[in-house]
TIVO-2410 file (N, C-alpha, C; in nm, 3 decimals):
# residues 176
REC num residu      c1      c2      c3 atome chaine
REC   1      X  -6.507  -6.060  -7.747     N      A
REC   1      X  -6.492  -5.958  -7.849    CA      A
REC   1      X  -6.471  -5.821  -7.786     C      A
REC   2      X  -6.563  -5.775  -7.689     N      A
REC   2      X  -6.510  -5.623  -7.597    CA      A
REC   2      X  -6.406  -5.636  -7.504     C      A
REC   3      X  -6.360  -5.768  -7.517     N      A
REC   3      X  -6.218  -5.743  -7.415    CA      A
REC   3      X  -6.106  -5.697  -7.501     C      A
REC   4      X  -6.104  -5.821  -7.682     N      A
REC   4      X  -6.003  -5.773  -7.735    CA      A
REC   4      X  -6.018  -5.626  -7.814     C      A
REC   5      X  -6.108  -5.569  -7.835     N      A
REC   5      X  -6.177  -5.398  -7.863    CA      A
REC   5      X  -6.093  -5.354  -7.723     C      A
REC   6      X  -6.157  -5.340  -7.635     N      A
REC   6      X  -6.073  -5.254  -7.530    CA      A
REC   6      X  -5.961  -5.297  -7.500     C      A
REC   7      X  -5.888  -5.375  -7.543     N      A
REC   7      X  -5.711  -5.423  -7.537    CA      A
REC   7      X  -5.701  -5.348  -7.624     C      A
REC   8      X  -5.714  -5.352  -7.761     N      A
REC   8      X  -5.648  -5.261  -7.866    CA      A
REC   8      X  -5.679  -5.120  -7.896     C      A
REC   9      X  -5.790  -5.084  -7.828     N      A
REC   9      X  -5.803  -4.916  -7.759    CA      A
REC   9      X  -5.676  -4.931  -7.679     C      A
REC  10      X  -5.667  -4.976  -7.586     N      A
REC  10      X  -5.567  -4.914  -7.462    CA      A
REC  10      X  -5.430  -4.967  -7.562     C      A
REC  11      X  -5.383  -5.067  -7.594     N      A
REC  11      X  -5.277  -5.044  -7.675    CA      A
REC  11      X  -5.261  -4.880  -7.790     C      A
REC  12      X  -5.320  -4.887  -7.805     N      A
REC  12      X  -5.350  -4.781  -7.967    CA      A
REC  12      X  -5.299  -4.646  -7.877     C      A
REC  13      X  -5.386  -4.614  -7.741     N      A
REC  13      X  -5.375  -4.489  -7.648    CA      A
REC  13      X  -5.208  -4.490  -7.607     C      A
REC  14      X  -5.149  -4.644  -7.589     N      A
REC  14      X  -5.038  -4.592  -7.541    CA      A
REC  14      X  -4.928  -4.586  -7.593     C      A
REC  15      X  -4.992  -4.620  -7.765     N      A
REC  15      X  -4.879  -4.590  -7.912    CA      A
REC  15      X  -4.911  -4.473  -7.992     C      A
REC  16      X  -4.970  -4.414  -7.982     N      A
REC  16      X  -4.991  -4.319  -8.023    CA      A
REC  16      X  -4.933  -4.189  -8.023     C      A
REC  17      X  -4.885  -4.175  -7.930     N      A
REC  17      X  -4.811  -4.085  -7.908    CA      A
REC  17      X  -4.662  -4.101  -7.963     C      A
REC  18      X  -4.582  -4.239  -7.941     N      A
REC  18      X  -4.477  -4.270  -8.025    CA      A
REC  18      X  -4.531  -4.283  -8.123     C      A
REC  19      X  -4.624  -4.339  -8.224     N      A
REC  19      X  -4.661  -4.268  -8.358    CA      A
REC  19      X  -4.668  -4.154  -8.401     C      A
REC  20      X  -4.689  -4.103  -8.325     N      A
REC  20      X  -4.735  -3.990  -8.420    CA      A
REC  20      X  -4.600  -3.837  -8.393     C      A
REC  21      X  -4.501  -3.875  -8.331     N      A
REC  21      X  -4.415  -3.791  -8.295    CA      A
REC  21      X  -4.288  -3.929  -8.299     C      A
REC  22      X  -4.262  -3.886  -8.458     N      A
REC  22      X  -4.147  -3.961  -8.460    CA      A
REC  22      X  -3.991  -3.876  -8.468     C      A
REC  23      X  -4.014  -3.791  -8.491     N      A
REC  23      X  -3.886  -3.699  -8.484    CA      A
REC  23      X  -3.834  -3.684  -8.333     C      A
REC  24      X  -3.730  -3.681  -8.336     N      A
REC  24      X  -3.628  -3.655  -8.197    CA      A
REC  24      X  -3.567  -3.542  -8.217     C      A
REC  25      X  -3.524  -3.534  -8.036     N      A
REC  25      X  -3.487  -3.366  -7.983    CA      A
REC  25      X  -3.380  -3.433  -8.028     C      A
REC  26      X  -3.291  -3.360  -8.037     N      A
REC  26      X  -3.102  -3.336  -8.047    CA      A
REC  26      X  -3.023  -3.229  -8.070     C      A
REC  27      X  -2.919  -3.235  -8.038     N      A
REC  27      X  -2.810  -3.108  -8.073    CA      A
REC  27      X  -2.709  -3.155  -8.155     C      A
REC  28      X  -2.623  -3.087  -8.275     N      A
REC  28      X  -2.518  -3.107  -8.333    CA      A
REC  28      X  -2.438  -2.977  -8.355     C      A
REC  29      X  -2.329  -3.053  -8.416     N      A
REC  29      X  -2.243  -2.938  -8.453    CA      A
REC  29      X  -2.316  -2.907  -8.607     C      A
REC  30      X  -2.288  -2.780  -8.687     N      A
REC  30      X  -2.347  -2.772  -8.791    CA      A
REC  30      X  -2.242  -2.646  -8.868     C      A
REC  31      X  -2.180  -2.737  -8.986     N      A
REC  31      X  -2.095  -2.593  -9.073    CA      A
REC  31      X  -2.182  -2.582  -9.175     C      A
REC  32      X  -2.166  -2.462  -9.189     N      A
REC  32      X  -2.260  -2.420  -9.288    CA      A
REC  32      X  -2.139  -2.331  -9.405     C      A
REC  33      X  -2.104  -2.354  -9.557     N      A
REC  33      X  -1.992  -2.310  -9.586    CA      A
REC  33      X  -2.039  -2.278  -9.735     C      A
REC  34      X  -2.030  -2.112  -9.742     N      A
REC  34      X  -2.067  -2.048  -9.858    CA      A
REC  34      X  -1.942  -1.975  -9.954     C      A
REC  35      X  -1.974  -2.065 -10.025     N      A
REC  35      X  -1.831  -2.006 -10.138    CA      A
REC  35      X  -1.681  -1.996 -10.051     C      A
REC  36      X  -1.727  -2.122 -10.001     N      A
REC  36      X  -1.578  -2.143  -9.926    CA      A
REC  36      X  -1.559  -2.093  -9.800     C      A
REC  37      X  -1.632  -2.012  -9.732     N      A
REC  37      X  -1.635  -1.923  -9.564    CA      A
REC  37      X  -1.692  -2.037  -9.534     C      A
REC  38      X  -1.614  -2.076  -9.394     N      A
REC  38      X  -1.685  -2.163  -9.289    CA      A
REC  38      X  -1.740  -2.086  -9.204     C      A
REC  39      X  -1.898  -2.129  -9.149     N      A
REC  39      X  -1.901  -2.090  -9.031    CA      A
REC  39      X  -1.999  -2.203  -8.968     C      A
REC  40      X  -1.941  -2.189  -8.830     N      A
REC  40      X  -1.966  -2.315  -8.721    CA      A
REC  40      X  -2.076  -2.285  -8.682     C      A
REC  41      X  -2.161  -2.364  -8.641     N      A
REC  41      X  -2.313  -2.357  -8.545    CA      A
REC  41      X  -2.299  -2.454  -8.467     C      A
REC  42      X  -2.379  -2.446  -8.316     N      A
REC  42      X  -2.442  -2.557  -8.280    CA      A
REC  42      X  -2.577  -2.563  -8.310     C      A
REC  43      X  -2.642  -2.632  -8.312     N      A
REC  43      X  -2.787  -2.632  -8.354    CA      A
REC  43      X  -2.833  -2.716  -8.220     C      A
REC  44      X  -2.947  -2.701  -8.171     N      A
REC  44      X  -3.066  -2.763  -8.109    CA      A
REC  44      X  -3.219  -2.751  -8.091     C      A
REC  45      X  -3.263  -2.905  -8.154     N      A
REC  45      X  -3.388  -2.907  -8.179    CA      A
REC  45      X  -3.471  -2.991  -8.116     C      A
REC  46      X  -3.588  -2.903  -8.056     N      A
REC  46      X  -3.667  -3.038  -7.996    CA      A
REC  46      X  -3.737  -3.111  -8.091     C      A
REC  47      X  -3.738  -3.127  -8.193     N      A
REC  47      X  -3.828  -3.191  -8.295    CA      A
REC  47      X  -3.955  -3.132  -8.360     C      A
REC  48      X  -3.951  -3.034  -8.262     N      A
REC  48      X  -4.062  -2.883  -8.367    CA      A
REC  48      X  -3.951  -2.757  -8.421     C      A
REC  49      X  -3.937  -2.683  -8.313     N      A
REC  49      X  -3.845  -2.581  -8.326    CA      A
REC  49      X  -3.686  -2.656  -8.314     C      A
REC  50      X  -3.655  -2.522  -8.385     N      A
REC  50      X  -3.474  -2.569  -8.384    CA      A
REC  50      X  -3.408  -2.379  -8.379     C      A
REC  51      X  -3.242  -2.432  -8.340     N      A
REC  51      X  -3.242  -2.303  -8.290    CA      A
REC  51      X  -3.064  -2.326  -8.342     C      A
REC  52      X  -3.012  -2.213  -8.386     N      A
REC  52      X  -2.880  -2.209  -8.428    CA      A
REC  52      X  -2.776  -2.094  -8.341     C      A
REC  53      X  -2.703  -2.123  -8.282     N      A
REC  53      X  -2.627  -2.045  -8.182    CA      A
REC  53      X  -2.484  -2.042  -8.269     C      A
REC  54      X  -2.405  -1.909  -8.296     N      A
REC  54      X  -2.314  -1.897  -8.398    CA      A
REC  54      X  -2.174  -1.759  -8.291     C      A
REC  55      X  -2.098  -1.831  -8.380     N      A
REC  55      X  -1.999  -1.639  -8.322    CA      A
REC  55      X  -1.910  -1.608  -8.425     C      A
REC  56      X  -1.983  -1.502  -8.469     N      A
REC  56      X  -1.888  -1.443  -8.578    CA      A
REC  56      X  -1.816  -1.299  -8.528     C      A
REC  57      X  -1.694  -1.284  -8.613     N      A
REC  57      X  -1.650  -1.166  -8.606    CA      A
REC  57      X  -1.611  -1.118  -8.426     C      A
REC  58      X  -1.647  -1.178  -8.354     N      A
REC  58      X  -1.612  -1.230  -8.238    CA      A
REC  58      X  -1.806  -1.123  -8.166     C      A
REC  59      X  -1.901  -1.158  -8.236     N      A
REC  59      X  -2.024  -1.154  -8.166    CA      A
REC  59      X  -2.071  -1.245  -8.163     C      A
REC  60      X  -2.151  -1.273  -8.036     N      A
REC  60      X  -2.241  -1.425  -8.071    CA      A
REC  60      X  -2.362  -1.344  -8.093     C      A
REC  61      X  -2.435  -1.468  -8.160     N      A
REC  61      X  -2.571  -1.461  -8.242    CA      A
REC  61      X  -2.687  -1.537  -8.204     C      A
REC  62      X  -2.769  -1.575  -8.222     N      A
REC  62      X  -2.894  -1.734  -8.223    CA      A
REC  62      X  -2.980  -1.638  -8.351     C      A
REC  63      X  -3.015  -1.768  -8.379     N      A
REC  63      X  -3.149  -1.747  -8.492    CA      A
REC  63      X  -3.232  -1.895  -8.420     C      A
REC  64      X  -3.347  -1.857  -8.373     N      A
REC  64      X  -3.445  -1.963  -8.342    CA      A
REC  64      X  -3.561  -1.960  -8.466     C      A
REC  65      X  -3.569  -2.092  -8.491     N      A
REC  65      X  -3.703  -2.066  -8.612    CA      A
REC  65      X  -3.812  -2.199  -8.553     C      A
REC  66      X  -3.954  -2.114  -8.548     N      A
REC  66      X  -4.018  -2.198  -8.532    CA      A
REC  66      X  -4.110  -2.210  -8.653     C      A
REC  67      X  -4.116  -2.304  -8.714     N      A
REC  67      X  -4.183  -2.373  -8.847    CA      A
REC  67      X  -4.346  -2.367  -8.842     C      A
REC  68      X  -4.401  -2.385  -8.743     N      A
REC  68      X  -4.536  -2.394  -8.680    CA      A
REC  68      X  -4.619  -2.289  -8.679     C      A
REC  69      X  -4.568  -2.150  -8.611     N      A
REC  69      X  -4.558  -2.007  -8.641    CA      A
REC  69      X  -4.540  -1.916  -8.750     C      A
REC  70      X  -4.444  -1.998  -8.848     N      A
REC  70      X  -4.392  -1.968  -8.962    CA      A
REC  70      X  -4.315  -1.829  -8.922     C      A
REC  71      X  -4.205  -1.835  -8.839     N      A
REC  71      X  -4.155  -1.756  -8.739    CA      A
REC  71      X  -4.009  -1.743  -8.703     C      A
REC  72      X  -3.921  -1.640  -8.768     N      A
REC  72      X  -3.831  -1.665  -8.715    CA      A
REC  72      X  -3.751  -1.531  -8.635     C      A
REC  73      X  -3.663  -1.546  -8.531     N      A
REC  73      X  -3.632  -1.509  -8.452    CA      A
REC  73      X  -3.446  -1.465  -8.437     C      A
REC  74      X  -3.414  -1.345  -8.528     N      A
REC  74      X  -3.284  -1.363  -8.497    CA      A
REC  74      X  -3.217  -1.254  -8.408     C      A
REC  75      X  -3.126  -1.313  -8.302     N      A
REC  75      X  -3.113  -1.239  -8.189    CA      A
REC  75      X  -2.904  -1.219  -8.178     C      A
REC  76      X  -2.850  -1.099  -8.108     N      A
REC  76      X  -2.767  -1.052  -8.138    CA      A
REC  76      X  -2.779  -1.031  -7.970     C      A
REC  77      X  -2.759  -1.070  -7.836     N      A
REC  77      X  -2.760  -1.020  -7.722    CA      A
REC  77      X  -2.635  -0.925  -7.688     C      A
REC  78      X  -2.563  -0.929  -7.736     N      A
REC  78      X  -2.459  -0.822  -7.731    CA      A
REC  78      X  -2.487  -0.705  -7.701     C      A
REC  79      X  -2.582  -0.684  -7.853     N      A
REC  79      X  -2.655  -0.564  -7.908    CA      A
REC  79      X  -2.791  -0.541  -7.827     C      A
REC  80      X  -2.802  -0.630  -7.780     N      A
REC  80      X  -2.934  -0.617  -7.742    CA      A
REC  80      X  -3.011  -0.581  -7.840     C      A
REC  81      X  -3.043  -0.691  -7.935     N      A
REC  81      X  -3.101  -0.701  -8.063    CA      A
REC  81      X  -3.161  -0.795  -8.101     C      A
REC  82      X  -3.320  -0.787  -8.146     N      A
REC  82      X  -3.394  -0.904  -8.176    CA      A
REC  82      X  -3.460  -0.853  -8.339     C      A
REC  83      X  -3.461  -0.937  -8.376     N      A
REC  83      X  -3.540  -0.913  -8.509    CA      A
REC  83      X  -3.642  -1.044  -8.555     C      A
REC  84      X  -3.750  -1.025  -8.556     N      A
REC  84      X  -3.895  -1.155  -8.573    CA      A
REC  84      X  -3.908  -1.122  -8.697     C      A
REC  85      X  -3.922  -1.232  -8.832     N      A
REC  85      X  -3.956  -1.200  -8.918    CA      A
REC  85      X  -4.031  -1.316  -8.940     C      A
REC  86      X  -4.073  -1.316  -9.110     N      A
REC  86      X  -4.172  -1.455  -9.116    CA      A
REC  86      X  -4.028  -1.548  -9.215     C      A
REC  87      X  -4.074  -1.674  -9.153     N      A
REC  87      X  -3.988  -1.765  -9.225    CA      A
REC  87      X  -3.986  -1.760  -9.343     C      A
REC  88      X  -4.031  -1.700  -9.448     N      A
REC  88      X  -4.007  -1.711  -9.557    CA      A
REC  88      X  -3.941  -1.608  -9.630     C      A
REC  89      X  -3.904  -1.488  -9.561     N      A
REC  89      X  -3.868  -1.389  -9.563    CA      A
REC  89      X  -3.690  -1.394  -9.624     C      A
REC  90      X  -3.644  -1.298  -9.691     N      A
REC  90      X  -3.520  -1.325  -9.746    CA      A
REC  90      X  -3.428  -1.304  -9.593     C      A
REC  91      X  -3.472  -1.237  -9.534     N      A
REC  91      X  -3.345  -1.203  -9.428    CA      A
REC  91      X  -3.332  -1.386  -9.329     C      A
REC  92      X  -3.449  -1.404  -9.280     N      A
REC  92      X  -3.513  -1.580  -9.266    CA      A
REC  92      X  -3.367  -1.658  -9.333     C      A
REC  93      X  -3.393  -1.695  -9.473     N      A
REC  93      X  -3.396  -1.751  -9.542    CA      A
REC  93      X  -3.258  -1.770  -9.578     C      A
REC  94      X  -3.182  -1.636  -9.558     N      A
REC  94      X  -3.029  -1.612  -9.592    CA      A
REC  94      X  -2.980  -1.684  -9.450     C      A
REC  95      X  -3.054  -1.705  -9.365     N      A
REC  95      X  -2.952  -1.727  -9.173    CA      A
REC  95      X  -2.992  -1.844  -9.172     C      A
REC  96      X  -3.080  -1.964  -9.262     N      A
REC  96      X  -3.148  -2.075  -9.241    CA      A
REC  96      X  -3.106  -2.181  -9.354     C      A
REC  97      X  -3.004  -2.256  -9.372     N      A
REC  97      X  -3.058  -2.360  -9.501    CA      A
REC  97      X  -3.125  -2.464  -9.482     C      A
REC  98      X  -3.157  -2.496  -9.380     N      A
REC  98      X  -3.302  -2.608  -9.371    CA      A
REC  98      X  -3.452  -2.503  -9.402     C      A
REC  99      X  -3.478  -2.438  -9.406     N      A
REC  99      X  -3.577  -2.304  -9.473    CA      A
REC  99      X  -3.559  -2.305  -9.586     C      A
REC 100      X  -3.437  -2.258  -9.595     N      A
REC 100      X  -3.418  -2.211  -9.791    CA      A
REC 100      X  -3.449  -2.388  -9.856     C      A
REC 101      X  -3.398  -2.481  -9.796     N      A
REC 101      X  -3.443  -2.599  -9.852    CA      A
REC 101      X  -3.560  -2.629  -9.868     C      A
REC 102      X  -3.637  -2.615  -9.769     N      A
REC 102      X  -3.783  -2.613  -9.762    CA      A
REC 102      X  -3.887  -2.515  -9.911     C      A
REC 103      X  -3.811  -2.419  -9.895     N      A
REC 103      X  -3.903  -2.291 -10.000    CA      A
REC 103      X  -3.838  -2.317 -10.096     C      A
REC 104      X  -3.728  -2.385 -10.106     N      A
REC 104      X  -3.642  -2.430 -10.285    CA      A
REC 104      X  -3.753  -2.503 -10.338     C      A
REC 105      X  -3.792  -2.626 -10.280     N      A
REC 105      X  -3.862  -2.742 -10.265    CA      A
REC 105      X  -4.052  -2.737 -10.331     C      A
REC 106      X  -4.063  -2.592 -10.309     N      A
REC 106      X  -4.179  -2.555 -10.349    CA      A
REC 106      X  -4.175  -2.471 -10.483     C      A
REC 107      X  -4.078  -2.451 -10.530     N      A
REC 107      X  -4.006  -2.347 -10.665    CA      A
REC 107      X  -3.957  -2.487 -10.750     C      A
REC 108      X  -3.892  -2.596 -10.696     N      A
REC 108      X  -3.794  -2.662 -10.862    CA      A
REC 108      X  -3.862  -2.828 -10.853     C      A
REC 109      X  -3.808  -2.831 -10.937     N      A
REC 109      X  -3.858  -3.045 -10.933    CA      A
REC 109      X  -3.806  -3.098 -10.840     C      A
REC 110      X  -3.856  -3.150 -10.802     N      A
REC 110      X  -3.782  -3.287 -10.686    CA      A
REC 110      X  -3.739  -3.440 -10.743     C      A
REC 111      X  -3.663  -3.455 -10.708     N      A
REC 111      X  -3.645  -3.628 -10.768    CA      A
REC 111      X  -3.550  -3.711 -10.708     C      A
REC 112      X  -3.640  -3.755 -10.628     N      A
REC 112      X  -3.581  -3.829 -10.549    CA      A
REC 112      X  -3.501  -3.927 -10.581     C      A
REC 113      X  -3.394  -3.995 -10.490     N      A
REC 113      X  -3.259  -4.026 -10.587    CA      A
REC 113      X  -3.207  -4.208 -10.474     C      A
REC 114      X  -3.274  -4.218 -10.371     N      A
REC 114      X  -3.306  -4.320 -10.280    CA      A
REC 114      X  -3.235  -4.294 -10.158     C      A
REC 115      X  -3.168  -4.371 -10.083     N      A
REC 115      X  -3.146  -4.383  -9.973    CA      A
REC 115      X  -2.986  -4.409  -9.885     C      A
REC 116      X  -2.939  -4.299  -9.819     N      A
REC 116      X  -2.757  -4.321  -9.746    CA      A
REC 116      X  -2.786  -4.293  -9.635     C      A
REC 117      X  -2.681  -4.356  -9.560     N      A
REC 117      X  -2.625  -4.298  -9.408    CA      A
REC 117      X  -2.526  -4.180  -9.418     C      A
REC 118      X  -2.576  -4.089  -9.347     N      A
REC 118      X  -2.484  -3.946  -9.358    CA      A
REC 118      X  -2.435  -3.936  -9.196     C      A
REC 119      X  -2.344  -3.938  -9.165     N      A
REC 119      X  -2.327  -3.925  -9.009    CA      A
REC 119      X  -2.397  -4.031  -8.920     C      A
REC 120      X  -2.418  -4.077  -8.962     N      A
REC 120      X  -2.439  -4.239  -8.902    CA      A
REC 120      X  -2.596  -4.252  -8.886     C      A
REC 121      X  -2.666  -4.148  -8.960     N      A
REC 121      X  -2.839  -4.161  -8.998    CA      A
REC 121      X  -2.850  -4.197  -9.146     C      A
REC 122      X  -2.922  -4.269  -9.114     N      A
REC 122      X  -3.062  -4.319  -9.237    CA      A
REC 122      X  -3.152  -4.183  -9.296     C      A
REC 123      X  -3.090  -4.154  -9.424     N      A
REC 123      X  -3.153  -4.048  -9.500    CA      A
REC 123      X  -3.193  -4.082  -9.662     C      A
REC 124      X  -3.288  -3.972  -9.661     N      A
REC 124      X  -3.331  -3.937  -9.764    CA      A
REC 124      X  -3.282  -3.881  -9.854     C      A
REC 125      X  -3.196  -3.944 -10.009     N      A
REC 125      X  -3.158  -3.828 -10.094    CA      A
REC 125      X  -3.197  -3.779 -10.186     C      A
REC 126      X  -3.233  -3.636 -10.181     N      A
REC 126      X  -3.310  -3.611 -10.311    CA      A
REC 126      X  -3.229  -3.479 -10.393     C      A
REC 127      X  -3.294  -3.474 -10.517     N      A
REC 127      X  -3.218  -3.324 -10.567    CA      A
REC 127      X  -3.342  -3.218 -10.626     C      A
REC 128      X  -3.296  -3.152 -10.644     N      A
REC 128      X  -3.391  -2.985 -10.678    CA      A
REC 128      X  -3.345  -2.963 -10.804     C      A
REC 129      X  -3.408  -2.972 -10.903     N      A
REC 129      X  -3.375  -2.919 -11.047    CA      A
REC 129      X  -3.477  -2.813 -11.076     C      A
REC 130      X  -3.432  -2.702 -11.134     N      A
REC 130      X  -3.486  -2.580 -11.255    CA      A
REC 130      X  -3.497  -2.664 -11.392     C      A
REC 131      X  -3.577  -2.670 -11.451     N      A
REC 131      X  -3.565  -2.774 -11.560    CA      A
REC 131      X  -3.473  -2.847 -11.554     C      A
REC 132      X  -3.359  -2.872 -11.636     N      A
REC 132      X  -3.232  -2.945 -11.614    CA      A
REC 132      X  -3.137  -2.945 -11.550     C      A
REC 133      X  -3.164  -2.838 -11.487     N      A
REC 133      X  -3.018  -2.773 -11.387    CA      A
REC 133      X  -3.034  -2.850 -11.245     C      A
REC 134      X  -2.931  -2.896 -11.216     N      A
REC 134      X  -2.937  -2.942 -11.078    CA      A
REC 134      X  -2.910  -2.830 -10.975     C      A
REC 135      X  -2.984  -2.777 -10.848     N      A
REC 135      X  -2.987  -2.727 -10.791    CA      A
REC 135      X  -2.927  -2.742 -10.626     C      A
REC 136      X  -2.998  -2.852 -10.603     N      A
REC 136      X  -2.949  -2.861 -10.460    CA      A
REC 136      X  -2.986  -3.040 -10.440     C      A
REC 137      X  -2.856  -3.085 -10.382     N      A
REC 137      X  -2.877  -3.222 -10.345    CA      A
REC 137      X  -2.857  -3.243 -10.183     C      A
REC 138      X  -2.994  -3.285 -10.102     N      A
REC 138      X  -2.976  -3.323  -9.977    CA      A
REC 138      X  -2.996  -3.442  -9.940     C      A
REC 139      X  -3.002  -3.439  -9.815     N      A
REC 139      X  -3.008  -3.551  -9.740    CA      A
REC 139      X  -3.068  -3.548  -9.601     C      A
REC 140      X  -3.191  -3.569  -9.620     N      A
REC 140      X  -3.289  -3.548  -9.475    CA      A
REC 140      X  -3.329  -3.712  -9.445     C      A
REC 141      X  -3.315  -3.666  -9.267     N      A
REC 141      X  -3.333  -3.792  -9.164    CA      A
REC 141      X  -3.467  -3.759  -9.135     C      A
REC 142      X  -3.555  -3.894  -9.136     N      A
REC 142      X  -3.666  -3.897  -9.080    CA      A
REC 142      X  -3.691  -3.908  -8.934     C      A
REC 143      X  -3.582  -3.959  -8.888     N      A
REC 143      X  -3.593  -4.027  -8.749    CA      A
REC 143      X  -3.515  -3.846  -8.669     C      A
REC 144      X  -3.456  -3.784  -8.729     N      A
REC 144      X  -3.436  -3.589  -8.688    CA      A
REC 144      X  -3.542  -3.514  -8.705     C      A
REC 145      X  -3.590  -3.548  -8.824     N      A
REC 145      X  -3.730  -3.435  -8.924    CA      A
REC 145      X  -3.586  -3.335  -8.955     C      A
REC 146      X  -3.529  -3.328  -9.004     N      A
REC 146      X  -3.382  -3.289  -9.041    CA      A
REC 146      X  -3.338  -3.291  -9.171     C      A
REC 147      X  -3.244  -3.178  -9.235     N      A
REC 147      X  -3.117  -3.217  -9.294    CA      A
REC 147      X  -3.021  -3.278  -9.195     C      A
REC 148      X  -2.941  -3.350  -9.299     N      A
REC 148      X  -2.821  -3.360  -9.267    CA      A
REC 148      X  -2.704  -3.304  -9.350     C      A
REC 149      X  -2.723  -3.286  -9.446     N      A
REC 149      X  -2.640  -3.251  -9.490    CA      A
REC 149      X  -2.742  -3.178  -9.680     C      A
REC 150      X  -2.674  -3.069  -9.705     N      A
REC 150      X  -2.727  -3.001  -9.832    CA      A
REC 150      X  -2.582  -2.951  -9.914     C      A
REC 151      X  -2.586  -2.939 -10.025     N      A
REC 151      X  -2.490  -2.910 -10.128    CA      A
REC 151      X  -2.602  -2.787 -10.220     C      A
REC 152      X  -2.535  -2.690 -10.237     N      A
REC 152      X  -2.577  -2.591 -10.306    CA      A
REC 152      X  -2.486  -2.614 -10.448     C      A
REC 153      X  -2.554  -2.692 -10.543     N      A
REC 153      X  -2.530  -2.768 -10.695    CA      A
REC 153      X  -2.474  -2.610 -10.772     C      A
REC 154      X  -2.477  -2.488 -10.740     N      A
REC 154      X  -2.508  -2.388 -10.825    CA      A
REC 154      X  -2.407  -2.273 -10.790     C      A
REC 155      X  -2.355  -2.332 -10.692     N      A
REC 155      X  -2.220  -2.260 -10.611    CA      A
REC 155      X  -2.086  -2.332 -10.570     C      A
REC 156      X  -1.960  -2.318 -10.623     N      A
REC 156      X  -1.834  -2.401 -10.575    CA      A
REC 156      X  -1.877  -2.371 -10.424     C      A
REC 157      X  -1.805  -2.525 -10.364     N      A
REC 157      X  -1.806  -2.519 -10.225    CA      A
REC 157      X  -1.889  -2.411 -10.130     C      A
REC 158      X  -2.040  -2.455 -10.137     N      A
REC 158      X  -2.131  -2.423 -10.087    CA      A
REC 158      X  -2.224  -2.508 -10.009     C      A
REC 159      X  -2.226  -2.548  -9.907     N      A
REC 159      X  -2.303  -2.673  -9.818    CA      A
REC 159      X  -2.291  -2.674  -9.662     C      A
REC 160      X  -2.437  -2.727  -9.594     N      A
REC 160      X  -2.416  -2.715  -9.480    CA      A
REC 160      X  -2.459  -2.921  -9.458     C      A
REC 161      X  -2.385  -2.948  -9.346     N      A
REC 161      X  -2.362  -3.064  -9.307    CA      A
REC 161      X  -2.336  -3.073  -9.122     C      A
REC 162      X  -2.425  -3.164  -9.099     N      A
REC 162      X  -2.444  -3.168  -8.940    CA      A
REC 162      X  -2.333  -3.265  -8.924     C      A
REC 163      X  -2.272  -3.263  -8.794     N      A
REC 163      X  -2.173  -3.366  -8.683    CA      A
REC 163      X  -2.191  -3.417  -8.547     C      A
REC 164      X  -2.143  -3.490  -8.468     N      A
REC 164      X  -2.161  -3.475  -8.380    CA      A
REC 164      X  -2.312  -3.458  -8.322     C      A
REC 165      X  -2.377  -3.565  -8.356     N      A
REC 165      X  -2.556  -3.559  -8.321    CA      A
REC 165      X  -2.595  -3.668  -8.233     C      A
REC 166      X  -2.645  -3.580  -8.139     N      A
REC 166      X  -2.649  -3.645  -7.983    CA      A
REC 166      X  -2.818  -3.632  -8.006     C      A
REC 167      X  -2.888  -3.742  -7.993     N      A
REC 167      X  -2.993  -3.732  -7.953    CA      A
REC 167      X  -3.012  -3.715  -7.778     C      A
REC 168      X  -3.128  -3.623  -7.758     N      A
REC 168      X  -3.145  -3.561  -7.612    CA      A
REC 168      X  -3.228  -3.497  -7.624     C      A
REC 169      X  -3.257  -3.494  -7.505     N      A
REC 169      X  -3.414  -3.368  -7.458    CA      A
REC 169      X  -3.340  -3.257  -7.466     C      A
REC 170      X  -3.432  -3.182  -7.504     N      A
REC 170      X  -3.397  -3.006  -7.543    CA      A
REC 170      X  -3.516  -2.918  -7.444     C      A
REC 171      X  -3.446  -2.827  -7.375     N      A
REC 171      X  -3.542  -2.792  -7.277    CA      A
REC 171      X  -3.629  -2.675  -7.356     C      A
REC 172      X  -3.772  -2.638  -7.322     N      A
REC 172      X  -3.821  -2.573  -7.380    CA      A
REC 172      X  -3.749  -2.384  -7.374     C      A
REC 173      X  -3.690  -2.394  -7.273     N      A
REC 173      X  -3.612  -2.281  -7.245    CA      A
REC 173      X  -3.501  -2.218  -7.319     C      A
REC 174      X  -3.475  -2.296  -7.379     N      A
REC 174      X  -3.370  -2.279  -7.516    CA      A
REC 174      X  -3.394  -2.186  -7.640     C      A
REC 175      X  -3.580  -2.244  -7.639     N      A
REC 175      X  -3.666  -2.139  -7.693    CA      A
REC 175      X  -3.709  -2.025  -7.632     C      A
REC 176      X  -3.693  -2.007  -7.585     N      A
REC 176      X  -3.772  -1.838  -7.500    CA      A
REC 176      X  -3.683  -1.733  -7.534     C      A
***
């Protein structure tokens, strides 16, 4: 009896950790497209933080958000420009739609709608209603802790949708 007790301690010690950290690092491509403006991201996330690297207008940008902190970070090195705000914050919130999804999520109904492959992941689809109004229909991967893809129900051609998703280690340096 204490052999199979201490077999399934030492099993348990060396699953545990793949339990309990099921989300994966990765990078993708990510358009994000509001009332018809594209604009390109790469995104990379170690499975806590995630970080969006952009070039508009011919400046590059990053917005790093860490969720944990409730923290986000948008940076302009050009300018030599940083701005920390709290994730929930409108300025946050306007540079983030995995955020704005998140804080929608706590404002309208949810109703979940079952289960697609979006880019070759296993997701979650659900939608966001204001009473009857449909709001926002996504599609989050469990095996990312991710969108993959969101539709803004309340705007012509408004949605951001990931590509190109390489699972990989993300160095913590990405963040700093």
């Amino acid at each position: 009896m204490r052999i199979k007790i201490t077999s399934l301690l030492t099993l348990l010690f060396f699953m545990l950790p793949v339990l309990t950290f099921s989300q994966s690092s990765f990078s993708a491509e990510m358009i994000n497209v509001q009332g018809g403006t594209e604009r390109l991201y790469k995104l990379q996330s170690d499975g806590l933080k995630y970080r969006y690297d952009f070039e508009e207008s011919g400046m590059e940008g990053t917005v790093i958000v860490d969720p944990e902190a409730g923290k986000t970070a948008i940076l302009l090195p050009e300018e030599k420009y940083v701005h920390y705000t709290d994730i929930n914050s409108s300025t946050s919130l306007m540079n983030d739609p995995y955020q704005a999804f998140i804080y929608s999520k706590s404002r309208y109904d949810e109703k979940k709608i079952g289960e697609e492959k979006v880019s070759g992941f296993n997701c979650y689809k659900t939608e966001l209603y204001a009473s009857d109004q449909l709001i926002f229909t996504a599609w989050y991967s469990e095996d990312l802790g991710f969108l993959v893809k969101l539709v803004n129900e309340m705007d012509d051609n408004t949605y951001m949708e990931l590509s190109d998703i390489n699972k990989e280690d993300i160095s913590d340096k990405v963040f700093a």
